[in-house]
N, C-alpha and C positions, 0 to 999 in steps of 0.2 A: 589421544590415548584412550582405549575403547575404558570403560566403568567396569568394575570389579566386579565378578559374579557375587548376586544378593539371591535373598530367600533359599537360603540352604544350597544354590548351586553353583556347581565349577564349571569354569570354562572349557571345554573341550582343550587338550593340548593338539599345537598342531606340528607336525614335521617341518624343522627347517629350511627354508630355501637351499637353493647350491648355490645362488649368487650373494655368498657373503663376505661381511665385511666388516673388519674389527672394529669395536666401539669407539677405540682409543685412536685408531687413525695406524696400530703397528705395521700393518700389513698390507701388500699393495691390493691391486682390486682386483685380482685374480683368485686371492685368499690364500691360506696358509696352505693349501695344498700345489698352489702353482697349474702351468699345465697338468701333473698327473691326472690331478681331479679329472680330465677329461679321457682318462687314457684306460677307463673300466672296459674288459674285456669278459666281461662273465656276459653267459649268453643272457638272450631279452626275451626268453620266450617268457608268454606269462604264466604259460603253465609249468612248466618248470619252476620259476622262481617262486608261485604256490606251491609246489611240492615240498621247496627249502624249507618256506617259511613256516607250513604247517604239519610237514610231518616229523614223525619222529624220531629221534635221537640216533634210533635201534639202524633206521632203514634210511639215514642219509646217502647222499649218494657217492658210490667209488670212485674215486679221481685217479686212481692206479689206472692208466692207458690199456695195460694188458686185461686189468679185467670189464672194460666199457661195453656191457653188451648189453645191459637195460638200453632200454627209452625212455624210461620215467623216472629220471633224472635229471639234475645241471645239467650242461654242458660246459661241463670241467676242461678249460682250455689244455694243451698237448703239453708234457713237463719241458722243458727245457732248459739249455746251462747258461748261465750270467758267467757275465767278462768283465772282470775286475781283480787289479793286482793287490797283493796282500795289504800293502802301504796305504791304497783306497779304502780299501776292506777297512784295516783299523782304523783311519779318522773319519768314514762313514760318508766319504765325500763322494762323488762319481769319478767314473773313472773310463777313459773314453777307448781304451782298449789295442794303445797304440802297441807296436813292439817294435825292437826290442824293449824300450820304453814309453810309457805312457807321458801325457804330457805333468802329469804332477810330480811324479818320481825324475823327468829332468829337470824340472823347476826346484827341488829338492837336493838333485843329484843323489839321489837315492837308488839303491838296490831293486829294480822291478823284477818280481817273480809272482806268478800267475799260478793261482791254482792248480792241479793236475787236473784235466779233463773225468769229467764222470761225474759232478756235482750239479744235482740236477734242480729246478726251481719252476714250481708253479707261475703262471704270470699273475696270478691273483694274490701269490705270499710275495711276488716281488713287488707288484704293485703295492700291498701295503707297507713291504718293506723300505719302499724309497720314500713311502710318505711318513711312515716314522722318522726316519732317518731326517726328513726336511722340516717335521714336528720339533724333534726332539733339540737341534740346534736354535732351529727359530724363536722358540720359545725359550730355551736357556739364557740365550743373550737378549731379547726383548725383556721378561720378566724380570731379570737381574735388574736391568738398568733401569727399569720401571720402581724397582724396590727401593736403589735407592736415591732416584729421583724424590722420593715420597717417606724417606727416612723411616722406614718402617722396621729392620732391624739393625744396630749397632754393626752388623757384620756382613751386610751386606757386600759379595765379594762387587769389585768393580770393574765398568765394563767400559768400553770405548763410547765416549759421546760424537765421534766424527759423523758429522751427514751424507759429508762426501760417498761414504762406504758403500757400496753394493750390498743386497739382501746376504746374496753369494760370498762373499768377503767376511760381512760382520761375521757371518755362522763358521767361517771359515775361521777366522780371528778368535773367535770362543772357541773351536775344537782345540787350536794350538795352545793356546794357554790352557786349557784343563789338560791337556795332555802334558803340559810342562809343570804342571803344577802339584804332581803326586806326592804325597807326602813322603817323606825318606825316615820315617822315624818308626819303622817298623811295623807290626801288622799288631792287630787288636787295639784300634785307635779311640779307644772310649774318652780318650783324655782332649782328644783334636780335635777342635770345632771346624763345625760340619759349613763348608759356603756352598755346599750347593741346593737350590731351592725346592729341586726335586726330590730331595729324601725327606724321612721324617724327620722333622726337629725334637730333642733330647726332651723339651719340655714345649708340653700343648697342652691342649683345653677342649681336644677333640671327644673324650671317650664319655659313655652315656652319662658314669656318674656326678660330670661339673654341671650336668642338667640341673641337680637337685640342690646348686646353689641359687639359683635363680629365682627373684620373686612370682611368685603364687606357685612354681611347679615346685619349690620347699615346703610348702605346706603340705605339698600331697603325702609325706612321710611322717613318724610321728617321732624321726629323732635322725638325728644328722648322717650322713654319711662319707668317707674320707674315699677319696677317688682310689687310693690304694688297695681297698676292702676287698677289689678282687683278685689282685695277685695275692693280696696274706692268706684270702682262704686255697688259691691253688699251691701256695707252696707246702703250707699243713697239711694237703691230702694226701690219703693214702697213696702207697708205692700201686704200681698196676703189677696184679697178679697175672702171670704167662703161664699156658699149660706144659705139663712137664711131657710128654707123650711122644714116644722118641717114634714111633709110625704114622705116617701120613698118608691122607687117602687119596691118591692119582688117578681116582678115576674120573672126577669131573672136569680133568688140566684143559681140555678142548675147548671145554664149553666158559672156563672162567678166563683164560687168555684171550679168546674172543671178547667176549665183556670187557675185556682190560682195556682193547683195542678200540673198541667201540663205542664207551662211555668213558673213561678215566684218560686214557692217554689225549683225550682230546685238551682235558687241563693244564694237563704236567709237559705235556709233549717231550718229555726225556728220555724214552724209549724207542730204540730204532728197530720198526717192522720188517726191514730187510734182512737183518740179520740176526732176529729171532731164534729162526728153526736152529744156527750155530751155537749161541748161547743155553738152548734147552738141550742138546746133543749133549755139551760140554755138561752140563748140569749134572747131568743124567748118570754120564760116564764117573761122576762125582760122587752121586747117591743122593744128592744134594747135600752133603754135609762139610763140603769145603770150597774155597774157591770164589771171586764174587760172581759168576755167571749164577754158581747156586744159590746166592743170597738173592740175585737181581729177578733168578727166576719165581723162589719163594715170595716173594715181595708183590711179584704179578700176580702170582694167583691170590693173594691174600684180598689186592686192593680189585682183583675183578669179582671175587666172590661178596665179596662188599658191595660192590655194583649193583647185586645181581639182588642183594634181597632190603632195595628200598633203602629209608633213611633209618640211622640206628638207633634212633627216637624210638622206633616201632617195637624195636628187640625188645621183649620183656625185664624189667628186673632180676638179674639172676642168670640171666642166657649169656651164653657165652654169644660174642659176639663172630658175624659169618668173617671167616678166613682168619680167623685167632692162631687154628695152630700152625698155617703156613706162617706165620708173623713171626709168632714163637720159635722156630725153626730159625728163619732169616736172623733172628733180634740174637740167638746163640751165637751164630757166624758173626756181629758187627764185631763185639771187640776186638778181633785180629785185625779186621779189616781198618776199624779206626786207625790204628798202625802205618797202614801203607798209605803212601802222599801220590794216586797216583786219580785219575778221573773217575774208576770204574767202583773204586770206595768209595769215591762222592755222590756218585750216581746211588749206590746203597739206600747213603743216607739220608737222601732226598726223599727217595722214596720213602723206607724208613718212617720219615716227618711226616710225610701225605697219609700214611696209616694211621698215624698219633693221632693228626690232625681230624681223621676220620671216629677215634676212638674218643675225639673230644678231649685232647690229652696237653694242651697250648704249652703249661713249659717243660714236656718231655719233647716234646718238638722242638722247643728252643734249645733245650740241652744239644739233642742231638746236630740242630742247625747249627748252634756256635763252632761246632767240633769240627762241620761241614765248610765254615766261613773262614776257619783258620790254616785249612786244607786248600782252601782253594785261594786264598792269597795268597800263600807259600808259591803256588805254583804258577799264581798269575804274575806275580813279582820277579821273576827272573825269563831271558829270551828262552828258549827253546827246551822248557820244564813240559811244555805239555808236547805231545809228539802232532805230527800233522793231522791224521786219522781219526785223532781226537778232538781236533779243535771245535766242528760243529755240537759236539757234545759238552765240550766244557763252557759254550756259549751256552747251551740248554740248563746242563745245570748250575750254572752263574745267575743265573737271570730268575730258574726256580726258588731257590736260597735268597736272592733279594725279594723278592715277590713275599716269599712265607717272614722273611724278618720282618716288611713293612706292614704288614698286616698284626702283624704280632705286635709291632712298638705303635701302633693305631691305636691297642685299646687295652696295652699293659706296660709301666714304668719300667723297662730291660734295657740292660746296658749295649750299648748299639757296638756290634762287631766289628766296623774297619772296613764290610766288606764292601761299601757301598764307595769305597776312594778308586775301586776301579772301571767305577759307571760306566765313564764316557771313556776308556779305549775297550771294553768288551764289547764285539761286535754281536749284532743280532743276528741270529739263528735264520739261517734261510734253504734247509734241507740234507738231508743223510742222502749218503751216496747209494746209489743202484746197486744193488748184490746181483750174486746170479741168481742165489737160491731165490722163489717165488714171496715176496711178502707178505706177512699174515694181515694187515692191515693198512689203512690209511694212515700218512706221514702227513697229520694237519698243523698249520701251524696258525693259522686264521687267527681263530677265538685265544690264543696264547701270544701273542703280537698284539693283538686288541687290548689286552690284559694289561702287558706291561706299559702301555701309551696310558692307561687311565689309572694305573696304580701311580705314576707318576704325575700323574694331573691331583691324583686326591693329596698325594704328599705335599706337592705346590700347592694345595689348599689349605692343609694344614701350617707348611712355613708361613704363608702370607695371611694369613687373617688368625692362626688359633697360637702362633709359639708366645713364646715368652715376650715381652715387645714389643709386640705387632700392635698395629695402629687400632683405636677404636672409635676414631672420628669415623658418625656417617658421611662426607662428603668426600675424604679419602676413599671411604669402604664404597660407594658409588663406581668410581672408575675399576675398582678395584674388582668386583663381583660381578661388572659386566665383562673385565677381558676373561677373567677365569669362566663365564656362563658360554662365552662367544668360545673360548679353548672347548669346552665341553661340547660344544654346537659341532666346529670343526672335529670331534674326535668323533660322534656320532657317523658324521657325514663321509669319513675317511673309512669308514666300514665296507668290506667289500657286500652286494646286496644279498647274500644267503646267510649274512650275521645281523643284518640293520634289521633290526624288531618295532614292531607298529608299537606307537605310544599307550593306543587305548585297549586295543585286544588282549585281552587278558582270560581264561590261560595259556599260554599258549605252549603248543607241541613240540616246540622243539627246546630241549634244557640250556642249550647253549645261549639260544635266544632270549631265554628268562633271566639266567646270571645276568649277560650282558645288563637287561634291562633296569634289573634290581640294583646293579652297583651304579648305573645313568644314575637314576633318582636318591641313591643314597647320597653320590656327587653331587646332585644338586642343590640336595637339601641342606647340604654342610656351608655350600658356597652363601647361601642364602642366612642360612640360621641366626647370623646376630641381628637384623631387622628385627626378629624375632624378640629376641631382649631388650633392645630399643624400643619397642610396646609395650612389654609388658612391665617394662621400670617408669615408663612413663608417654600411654595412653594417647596422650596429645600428638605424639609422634607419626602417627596414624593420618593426619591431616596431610604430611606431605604425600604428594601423589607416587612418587619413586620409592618411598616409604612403603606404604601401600601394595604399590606394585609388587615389589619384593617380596615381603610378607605374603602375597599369595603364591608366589612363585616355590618359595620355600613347604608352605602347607600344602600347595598342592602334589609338589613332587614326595612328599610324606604320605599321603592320603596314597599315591600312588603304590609307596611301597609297601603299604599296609593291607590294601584290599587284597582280599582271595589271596590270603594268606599263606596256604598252603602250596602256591608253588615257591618256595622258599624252598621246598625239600628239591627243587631241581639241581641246585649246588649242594646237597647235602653232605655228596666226598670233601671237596675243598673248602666250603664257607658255611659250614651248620652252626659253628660257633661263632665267628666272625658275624654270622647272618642273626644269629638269634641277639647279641649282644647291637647290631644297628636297629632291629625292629626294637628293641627296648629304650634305645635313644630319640626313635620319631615318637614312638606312642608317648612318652613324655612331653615332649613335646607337643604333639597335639592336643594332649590332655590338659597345657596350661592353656594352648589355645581359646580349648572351649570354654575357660574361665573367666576370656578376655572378649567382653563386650563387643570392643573394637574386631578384635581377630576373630572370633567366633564365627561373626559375618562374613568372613572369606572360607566358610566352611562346608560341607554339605550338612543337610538338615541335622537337626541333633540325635532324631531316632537311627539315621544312618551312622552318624558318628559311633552311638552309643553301640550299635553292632559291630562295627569293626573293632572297637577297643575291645568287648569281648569278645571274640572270635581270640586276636592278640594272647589276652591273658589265659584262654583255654592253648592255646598254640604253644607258649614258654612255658607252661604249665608240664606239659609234656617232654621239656630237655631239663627239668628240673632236676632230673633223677642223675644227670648223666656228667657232670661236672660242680663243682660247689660254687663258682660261680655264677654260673647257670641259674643254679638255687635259691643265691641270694638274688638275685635278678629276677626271676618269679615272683620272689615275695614282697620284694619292691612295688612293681606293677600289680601285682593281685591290690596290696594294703593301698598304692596310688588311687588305682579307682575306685577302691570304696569311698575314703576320702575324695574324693572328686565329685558320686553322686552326692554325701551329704552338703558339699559346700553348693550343686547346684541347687539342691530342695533348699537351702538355709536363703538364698538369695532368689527363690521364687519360680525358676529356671524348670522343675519339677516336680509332678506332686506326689 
């Protein structure tokens, strides 16, 4: 095992191999991606793939076939249609295309029916779609029976010990039972414990403020603080004031719909570009003052004109914030729409949340999300609630709604929706059908597929190392943090190559490449984080070399997400507050580091240190203004590190 960087330096991180291989022994030696892993179809030029990686956002390149007339581009493979019967489709199994029926549906005796032709699919979203799909089981049933091999929670659901079983089998074996296992006790299940390992657990220990129970990073404060502090001050905040101004000005719609298309839609992927120009038609004919095409269109422009003018950090105190009164407009229309149980409400209020979330607004978003959760179970609970035409949609915004709940129950005590009992039969989103009319944009679903594979890795972090429970032996936590570091290795690696971002280049051009990045090491860091208090409770701990090892693994992937601070504003639509709330959680963290002898030494030098901490507290300094938790979170960190330098001058450290 190579020696820990000393004298202030880190080791370079370096890119994972492709030939790997679980620590634990789960998986065979092909890895968890199987064949696929061989089956990348994105072109190899390398100038191209430089073009992915370092340009930007604005000028990536169009994968729409009809409009492929650059050169200096991917080479975006030809779209075409996937054969699989719906039966496949829901248990997310393959399906080999037979007819009249396939071979699972007569193994079933089931009903085979096949899509209508016209549903079109990139090979690069099918290729990650099948490696989610082979992720997502694999690891359900591995992880399970790993949990509670290792009794780590009381409720660990149970899984098949047989050896005999095929890879194929076992994953097969866990679809039927979650699929048989729904609960019947109606929707809004706050009361029904949660066995799946992938969502968040009701109680964790993940959010920044359990830092600040921790010896020496407690003393950075000069009075306690209750991990609650930040929802009590969001829910005494003031109401959000909406402009009243019943004229709106249509003359920039062009240029913010582009932007919509071009930087937002890339996150939410819930708007379908084909059928755009129908929906703005319809709007139109509307006034926009009724109808959801007018809410859906309001909502576009609000979140591309947001887009368009940076992060809202920048907006003055006092400014109204860009696309307020589109919002205002849309937020009039929701209460009817809240009413109707049907997808195209839900899609609203997704978006809706994506605005909130932009305006820094975490439980007017929940609000609006629960109303969305309760909506959308109604509909996912009964057979043929949602119509055909819809269904690629109601997979987009299913999957939206879980995304924004776990993020939300990551770093706020909220009563968990119910909506997450229909995980494993909503299938993943794999493309809106061909209109005639010409599409205003690219139907990406890449970096939104990549999303939900790692928002489900950090919840499986959360259940397994942070809930209530969970184990806090290091020798447990050893096997434990290398299969979750080795899941994170393979999520990385499962990337198609115009998302896969260089570990060290920083900053980099393209936004989508920097999210990805930023959530890699914020994952990493969590996976790692209790070595972290295994040192600092006691010092000697440090002696084990796996110890050790850890511990830099953890600080280093910290230090990652803290330098050059400032692309953080690249997720500023979806994760400014999420984002500003984890860089609060590392820089504590680091800050106890540097108090610690032992840990200190797996750091870079301290005048480095001491510039990225402030860089940090000038950064949160700046969202101070824009939520009260935010605020208290600045003042935290500002009064941290002044306490931090006196304790290093009291013990010698500086003069």
């Amino acid at each position: 095992m190579p020696s820990p960087p000393t004298n202030g330096s880190m080791a370079p991180l370096k890119t994972p191999t492709h030939s790997l291989k679980s620590p634990n022994g789960m998986y065979s030696d092909d890895g968890i991606l199987g064949q696929t892993g061989r089956g990348r179809q994105v072109s190899t030029s390398s100038a191209d793939q430089d073009m992915a990686l370092e340009g930007n956002n604005d000028h990536e390149p169009d994968i729409n076939p009809r409009k492929r007339g650059s050169t200096d581009t991917i080479d975006y493979p030809r779209r075409r249609a996937t054969i699989a019967c719906e039966v496949c489709r829901g248990r997310k199994s393959r399906c080999d295309g037979a007819k009249p029926k396939c071979r699972l549906c007569s193994e079933l005796n089931a009903e085979c029916v096949y899509r209508e032709p016209g549903i079109k699919l990139d090979v690069g979203d099918k290729l990650i779609l099948e490696r989610l799909n082979r992720i997502e089981g694999l690891l359900q049933t591995n992880m399970t029976s790993q949990a509670k091999s290792m009794s780590l929670t009381a409720g660990s659901p149970a899984t098949s010990n047989c050896t005999t079983m095929s890879r194929e089998e076992r994953n097969a074996d866990s679809i039927d039972r979650a699929m048989g296992a729904l609960p019947i006790t109606g929707l809004g299940t706050w009361g029904n414990s949660q066995t799946n390992i992938s969502t968040m657990p009701k109680v964790h220990t993940t959010p920044a403020l359990h830092l600040l129970q921790w010896p020496m990073i407690r003393d950075l404060v000069s009075r306690p603080y209750d991990p609650q502090n930040l929802l009590q001050l969001e829910l005494a905040r003031e109401p959000l004031q909406l402009g009243t101004s019943l004229s709106l000005d249509l003359s920039n719609t062009a240029a913010y719909v582009q932007a919509f298309f071009e930087r937002v839609n890339v996150w939410y992927a819930c708007v379908n570009p084909n059928n755009w120009t129908a929906y703005y038609q319809t709007a139109l004919s509307h006034g926009f003052r009724e109808g959801p095409e007018s809410c859906i269109v309001l909502l576009v422009l609000a979140l591309g004109s947001a887009s368009m003018n940076g992060s809202i950090s920048h907006v003055p105190k006092g400014k109204e914030p860009p696309g307020m009164p589109y919002f205002s407009a849309a937020w009039a229309l929701l209460p009817g729409l809240m009413t109707r149980n049907n997808m195209l409400s839900a899609q609203c209020m997704i978006l809706a949340s994506a605005y909130l979330f932009y305006l820094v607004r975490p439980l007017e978003a929940w609000t609006v999300l629960s109303s969305t959760s309760m909506k959308l179970q109604l509909l996912l609970s009964g057979q043929g609630r949602i119509p055909s035409h819809s269904k690629e949609l109601s997979e987009r915004v299913y999957w939206n709604a879980l995304l924004f709940e776990s993020d939300l129950l990551a770093e706020l005590d909220l009563p968990h929706s119910g909506i997450v009992q229909f995980e494993e039969t909503v299938g993943l989103p794999c493309g809106f059908e061909e209109e005639d009319d010409e599409p205003v944009g690219r139907d990406e679903l890449w970096y939104f597929l990549a999303e939900i594979a790692l928002r489900r890795l950090l919840n499986r972090v959360s259940h397994m190392i942070y809930s209530k429970g969970a184990t806090t032996s290091l020798t447990a936590l050893d096997t434990l943090s290398a299969e979750l570091d080795f899941q994170l290795t393979q999520w990385y690696e499962s990337l198609p190559e115009p998302l896969q971002f260089p570990y060290n280049q920083v900053p980099l051009g393209n936004p989508v490449q920097t999210v990805l990045r930023l959530r890699y090491f914020a994952c990493r860091t969590i996976i790692f984080r209790p070595y972290i208090l295994a040192v600092l409770e006691n010092e000697h701990a440090i002696l084990d070399p796996a110890v050790r090892d850890n511990c830099r693994k953890c600080l280093e992937a910290s230090v990652r997400q803290l330098e050059h601070i400032t692309a953080h504003h690249a997720g500023h639509l979806p994760y400014l507050w999420q984002g500003a709330l984890s860089i609060v959680s590392q820089t504590l963290l680091v800050m106890g580091a540097t108090m610690s002898h032992s840990l200190s030494a797996l750091l870079p030098a301290p005048q480095q240190m001491d510039a990225i901490i402030n860089e940090v507290v000038i950064e949160i300094e700046r969202y101070a203004h824009l939520a009260p938790s935010l605020r208290l979170s600045a003042e935290i960190i500002r009064e941290a590190e002044k306490r931090r330098q006196m304790f290093l001058r009291s013990v010698g450290l500086r003069v």
